[in-house]
C-alpha positions as CSV (number, residue, x, y, z in Angstrom):
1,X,50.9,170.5,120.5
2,X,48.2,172.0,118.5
3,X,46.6,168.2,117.9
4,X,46.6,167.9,121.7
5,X,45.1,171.4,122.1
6,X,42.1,171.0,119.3
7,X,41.9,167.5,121.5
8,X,41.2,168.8,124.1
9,X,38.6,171.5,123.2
10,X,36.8,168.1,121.3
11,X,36.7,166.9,124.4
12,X,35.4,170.3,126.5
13,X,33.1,170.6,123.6
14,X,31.3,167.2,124.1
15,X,31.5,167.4,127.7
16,X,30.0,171.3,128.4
17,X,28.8,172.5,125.3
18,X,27.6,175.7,127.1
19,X,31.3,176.7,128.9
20,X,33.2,176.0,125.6
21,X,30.1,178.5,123.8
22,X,30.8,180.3,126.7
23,X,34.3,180.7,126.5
24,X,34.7,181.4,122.9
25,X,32.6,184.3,123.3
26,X,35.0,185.4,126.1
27,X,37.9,185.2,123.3
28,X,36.1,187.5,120.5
């Protein structure tokens, strides 16, 4: 599950750069 999640964010990462900078911000 945690593979599939850190996939995922690879994959939001490369695709919008800005919402995943965005969003991690959000978190802390």
């Amino acid at each position: 599950m945690e593979a599939d999640k850190d996939d995922t964010q690879q994959i939001l990462k490369e695709h919008s750069p800005d919402e995943f900078i965005k969003d991690e911000q959000n978190k802390g």
